[in-house]
C-alpha positions as CSV (number, residue, x, y, z in Angstrom):
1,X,0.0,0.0,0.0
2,X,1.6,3.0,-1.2
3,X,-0.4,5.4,0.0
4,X,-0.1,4.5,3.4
5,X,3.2,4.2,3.8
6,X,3.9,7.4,2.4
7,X,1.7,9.2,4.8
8,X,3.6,7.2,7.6
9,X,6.8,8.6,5.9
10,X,5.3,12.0,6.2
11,X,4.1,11.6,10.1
12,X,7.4,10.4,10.9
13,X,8.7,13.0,9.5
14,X,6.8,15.7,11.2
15,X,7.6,14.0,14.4
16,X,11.4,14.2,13.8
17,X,11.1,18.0,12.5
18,X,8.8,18.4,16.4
19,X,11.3,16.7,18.3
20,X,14.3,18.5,17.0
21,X,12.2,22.0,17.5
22,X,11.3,20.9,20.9
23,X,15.1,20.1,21.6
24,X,16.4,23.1,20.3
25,X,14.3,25.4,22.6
26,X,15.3,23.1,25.6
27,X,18.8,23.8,24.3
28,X,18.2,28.0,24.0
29,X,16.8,28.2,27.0
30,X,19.4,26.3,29.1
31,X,21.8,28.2,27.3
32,X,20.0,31.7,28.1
33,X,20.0,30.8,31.9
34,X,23.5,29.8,32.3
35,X,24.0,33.4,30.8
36,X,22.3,34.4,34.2
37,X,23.5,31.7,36.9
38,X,25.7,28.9,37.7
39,X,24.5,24.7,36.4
40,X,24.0,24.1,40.0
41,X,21.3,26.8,40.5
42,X,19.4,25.9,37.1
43,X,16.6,23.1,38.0
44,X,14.5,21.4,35.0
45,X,11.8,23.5,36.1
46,X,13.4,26.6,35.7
47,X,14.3,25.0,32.1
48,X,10.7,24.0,31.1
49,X,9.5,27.0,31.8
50,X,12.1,29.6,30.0
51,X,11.8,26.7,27.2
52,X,7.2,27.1,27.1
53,X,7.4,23.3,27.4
54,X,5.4,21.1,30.3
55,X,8.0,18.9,32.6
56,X,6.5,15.9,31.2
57,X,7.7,17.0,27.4
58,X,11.0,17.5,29.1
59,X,11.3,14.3,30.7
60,X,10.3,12.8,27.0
61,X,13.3,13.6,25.7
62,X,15.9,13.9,28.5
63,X,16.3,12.2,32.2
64,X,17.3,15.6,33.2
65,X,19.5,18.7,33.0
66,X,23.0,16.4,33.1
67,X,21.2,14.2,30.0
68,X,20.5,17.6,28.3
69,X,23.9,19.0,29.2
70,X,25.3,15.8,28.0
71,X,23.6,15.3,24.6
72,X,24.5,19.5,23.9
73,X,28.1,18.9,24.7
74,X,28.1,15.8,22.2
75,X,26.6,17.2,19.5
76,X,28.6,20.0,19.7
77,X,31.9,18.1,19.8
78,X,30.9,15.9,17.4
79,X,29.8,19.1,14.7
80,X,32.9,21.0,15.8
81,X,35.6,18.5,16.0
82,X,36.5,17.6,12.6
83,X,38.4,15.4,11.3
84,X,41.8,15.5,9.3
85,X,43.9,13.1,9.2
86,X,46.4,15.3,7.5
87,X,47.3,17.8,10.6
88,X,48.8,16.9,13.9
89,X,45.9,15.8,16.3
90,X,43.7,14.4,13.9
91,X,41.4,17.0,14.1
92,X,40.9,20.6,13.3
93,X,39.1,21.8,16.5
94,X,39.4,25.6,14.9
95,X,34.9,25.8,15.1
96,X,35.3,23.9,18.6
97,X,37.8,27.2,19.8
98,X,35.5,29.8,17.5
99,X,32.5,28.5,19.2
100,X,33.6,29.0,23.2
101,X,35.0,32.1,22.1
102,X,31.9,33.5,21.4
103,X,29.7,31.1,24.1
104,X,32.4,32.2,26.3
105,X,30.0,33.6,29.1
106,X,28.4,29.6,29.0
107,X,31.2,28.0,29.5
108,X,32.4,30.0,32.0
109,X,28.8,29.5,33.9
110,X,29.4,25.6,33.6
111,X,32.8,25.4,34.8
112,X,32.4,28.0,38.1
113,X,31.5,26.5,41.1
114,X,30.7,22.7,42.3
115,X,29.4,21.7,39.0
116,X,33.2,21.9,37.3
117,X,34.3,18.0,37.7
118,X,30.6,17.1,36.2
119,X,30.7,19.6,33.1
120,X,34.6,18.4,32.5
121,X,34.0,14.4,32.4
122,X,31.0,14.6,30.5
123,X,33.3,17.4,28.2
124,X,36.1,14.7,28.5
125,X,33.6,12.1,27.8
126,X,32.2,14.0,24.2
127,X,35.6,14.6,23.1
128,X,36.9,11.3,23.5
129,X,34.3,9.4,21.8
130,X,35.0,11.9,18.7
131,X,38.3,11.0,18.8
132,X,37.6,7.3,18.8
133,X,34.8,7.8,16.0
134,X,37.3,9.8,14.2
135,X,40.2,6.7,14.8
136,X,38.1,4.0,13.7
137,X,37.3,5.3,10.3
138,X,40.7,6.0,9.6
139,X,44.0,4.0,8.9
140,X,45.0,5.0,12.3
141,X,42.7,2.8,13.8
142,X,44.5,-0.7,11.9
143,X,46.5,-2.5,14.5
144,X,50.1,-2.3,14.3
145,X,52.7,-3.8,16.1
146,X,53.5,-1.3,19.5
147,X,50.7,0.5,19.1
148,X,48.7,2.0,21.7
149,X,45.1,1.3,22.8
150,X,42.3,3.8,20.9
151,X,41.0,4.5,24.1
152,X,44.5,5.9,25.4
153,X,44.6,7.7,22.2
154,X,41.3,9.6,22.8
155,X,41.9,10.0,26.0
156,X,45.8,12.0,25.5
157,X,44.1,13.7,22.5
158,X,40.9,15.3,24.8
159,X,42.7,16.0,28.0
160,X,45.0,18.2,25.4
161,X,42.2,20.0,23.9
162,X,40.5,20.2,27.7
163,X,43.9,21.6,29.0
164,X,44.0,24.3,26.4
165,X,40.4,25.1,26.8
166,X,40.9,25.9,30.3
167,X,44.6,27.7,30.2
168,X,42.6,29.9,27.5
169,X,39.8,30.6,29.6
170,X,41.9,31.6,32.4
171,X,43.2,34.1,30.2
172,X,40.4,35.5,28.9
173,X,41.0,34.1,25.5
174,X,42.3,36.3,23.6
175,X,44.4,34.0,20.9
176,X,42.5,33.5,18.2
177,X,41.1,29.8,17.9
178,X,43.5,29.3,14.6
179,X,46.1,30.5,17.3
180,X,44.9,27.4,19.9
181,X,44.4,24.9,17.3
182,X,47.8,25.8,16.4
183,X,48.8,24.8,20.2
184,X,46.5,21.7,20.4
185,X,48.7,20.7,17.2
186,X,52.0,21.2,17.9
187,X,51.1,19.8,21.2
188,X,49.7,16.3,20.5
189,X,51.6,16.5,17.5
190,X,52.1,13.3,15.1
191,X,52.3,11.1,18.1
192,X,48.5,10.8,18.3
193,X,47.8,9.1,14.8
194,X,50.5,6.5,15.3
195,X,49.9,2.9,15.2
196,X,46.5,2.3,17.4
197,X,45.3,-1.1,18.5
198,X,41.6,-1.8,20.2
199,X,40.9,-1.2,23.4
């Protein structure tokens, strides 16, 4: 039947197109408050309400604020972390560095106060799995005799970028973010594409 599974194509389709709406002004409105106060201080309520969305449309799509700072911070990671095999690191995190810079009042809401260790694993967390996404569709990821674990790999790769994040931060940033990914690069160097086993 044709017909009908077109117009199930076409539901579905709406559905996606109201989840991802509903999602993104979750997202805004989170973002908005941490313009105003620390991660700690936000509650779901607070986020549901900025949002114009019932707690129970909330709870639909996250388990709560950690699940919706979690899925933010991996799709951001995994948009803004590209891949390139060709430069040192793997990666050209150039958007990852462009987008704090100008989010720079967020992240510095996420990372004062007791909230800091949370927001930097789950950072760690996004960051390595783009690295080990990145590793395993390349030839990095074949074994090779001496090489080193994937999941080392990843995790030497994001504390880098995580490092430099933070000494920038502390700064005020002001290198540019080809300036940083110029320092994440010379820093991990080629070392980080060498031979890489599983684990």
């Amino acid at each position: 039947m044709p017909g009908t599974r077109q117009k199930a194509a076409g539901v579905s389709k709406l559905k996606d197109r109201r989840v991802r709406r509903t999602r993104a002004h979750l997202t805004f409105a989170f973002a908005e408050l941490l313009l105003l106060r620390s991660y700690e201080s936000i509650r779901v309520t607070d986020i549901t309400r900025r949002a114009d969305v019932g707690r129970a449309t909330f709870y639909s799509h996250y388990s709560g604020k950690k699940d919706l700072l979690r899925a933010e911070l991996r799709r951001l990671f995994g948009s803004l972390l590209v891949a390139r095999l060709d430069l040192p690191g793997l990666l050209d995190s150039t958007a990852l560095f462009s987008h704090l810079k100008q989010g720079h009042r967020v992240y510095r809401s996420l990372m004062r106060g007791t909230s800091r260790p949370l927001v930097s694993a789950i950072m760690r967390s996004a960051a390595e799995e783009r690295v080990v996404e990145i590793l395993a569709h390349s030839q990095c990821g074949k074994p090779n005799a001496g090489g080193m674990p994937a999941s080392l790999v990843a995790r030497f790769v994001a504390d880098t970028l995580l490092g430099l994040i933070d000494w920038w931060e502390e700064r005020d940033m002001r290198q540019t973010p080809e300036e940083m990914q110029a320092a994440f690069g010379a820093f991990v160097g080629c070392g980080a594409g060498a031979a890489v086993v599983d684990g």
